[in-house]
C-alpha positions as CSV (number, residue, x, y, z in Angstrom):
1,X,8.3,-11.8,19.8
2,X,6.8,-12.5,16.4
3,X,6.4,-16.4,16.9
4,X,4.4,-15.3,20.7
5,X,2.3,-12.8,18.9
6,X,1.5,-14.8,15.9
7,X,0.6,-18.0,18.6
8,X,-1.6,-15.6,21.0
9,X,-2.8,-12.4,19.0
10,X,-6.1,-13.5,19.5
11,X,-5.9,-13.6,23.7
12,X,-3.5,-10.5,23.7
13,X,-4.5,-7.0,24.7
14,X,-3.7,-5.8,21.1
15,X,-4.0,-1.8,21.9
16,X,-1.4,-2.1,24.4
17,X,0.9,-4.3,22.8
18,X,0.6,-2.2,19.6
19,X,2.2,0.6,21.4
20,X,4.8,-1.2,23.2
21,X,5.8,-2.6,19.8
22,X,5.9,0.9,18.5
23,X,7.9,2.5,21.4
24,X,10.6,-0.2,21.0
25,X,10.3,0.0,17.4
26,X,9.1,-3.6,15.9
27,X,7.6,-2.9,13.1
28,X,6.9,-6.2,11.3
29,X,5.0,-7.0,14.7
30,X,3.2,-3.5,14.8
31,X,2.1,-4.3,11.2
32,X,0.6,-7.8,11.8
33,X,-1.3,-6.4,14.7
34,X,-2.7,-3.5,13.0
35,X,-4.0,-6.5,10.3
36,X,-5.7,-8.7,13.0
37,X,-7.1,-5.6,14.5
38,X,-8.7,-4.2,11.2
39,X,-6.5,-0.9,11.3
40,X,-5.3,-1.9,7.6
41,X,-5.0,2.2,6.7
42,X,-2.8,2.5,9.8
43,X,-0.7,-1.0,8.9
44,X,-0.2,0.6,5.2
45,X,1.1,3.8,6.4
46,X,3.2,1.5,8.8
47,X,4.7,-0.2,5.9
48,X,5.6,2.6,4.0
49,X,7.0,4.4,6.7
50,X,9.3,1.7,7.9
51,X,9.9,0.2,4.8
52,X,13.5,-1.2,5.7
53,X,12.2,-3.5,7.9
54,X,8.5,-4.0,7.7
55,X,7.6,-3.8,3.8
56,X,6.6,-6.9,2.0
57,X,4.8,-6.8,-1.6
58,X,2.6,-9.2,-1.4
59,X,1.6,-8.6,2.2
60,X,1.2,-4.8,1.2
61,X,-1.3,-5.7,-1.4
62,X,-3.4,-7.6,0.9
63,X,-3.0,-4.8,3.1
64,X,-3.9,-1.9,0.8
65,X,-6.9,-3.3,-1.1
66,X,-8.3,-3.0,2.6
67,X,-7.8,0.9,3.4
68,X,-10.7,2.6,3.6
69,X,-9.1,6.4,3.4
70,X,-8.5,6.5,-0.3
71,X,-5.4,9.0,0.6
72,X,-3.4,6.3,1.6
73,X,-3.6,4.9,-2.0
74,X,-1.9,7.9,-3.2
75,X,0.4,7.9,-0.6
76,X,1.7,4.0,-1.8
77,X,1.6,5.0,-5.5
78,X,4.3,7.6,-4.7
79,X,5.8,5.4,-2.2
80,X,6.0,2.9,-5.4
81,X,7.6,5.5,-7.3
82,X,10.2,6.5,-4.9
83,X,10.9,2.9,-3.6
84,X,9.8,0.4,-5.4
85,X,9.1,1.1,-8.9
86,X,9.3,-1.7,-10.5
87,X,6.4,-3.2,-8.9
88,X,4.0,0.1,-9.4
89,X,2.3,-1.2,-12.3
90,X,1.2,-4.4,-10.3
91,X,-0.1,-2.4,-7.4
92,X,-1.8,-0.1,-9.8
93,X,-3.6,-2.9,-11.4
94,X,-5.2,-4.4,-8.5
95,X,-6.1,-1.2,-6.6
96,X,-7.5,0.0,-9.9
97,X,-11.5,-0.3,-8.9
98,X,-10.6,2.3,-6.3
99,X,-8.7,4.9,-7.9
100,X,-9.1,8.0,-9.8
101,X,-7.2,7.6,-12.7
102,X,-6.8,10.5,-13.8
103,X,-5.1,11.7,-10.5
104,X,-3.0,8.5,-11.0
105,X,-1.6,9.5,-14.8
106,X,-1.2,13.0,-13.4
107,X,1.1,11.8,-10.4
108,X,3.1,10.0,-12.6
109,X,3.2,12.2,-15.3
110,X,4.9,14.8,-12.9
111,X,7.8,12.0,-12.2
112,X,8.0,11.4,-15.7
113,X,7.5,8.0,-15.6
114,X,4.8,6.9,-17.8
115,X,5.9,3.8,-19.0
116,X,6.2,2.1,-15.2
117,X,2.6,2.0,-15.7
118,X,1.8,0.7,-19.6
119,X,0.5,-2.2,-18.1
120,X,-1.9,-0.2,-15.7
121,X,-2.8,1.9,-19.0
122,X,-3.5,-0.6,-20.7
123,X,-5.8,-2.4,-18.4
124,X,-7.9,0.9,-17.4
125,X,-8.0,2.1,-21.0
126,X,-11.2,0.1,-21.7
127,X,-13.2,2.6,-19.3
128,X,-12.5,4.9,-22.0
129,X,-11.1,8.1,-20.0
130,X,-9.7,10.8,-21.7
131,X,-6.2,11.5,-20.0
132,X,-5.3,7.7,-19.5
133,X,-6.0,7.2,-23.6
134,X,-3.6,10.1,-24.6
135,X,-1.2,8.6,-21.8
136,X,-1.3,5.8,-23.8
């Protein structure tokens, strides 16, 4: 299914195929048509909800930077936490333009994991913001 759609996604009713992909649950599929149909909040929350099967990091980057409802950042972040720790910081760092930082050191501050994101610190701590520089 993956090879047809990624041959013919542009000639393909995309709507329709979208929910048959979602009815008979193929979520890598329903993900790289919610890309190519500029539904990238809907392909993020795709990704994290179906992360067995659909989630890829890099591909979720390229997918997030995109969202346009800034609660789906937030949603990720503790999706990173929960998931994916290890790769928290990075995301951090490249959605960093977009969030509110100090939402971001309070999230993880209630997980207690402050040093996932030294890196992120560190790189937002030249904006000078009061709760990220005592994080640090």
């Amino acid at each position: 299914l993956m090879e047809h759609i990624n041959l013919f996604w542009s000639r393909l009713n995309i709507p329709t195929l979208l929910q048959a992909c979602k009815d008979n649950l193929h979520w890598k599929e329903t993900v790289f048509l919610y890309t190519h149909y500029d539904q990238y909040d809907n392909a993020a929350d795709t990704m994290i909800q179906h992360s067995p099967t659909c989630w890829d990091h890099e591909q979720f980057k390229g997918v997030i930077v995109r969202v346009s409802n800034t609660e789906v950042f937030y949603r990720a972040i503790n999706f990173y936490l929960r998931e994916h720790p290890l790769f928290l910081s990075e995301l951090l760092i490249e959605l960093s333009p977009k969030l509110d930082h100090k939402r971001v050191v309070q999230t993880i501050r209630l997980s207690r994991q402050l040093p996932l994101i030294q890196q992120y610190l560190l790189h937002v701590q030249r904006d000078n913001i009061s709760v990220v520089n005592e994080a640090v």
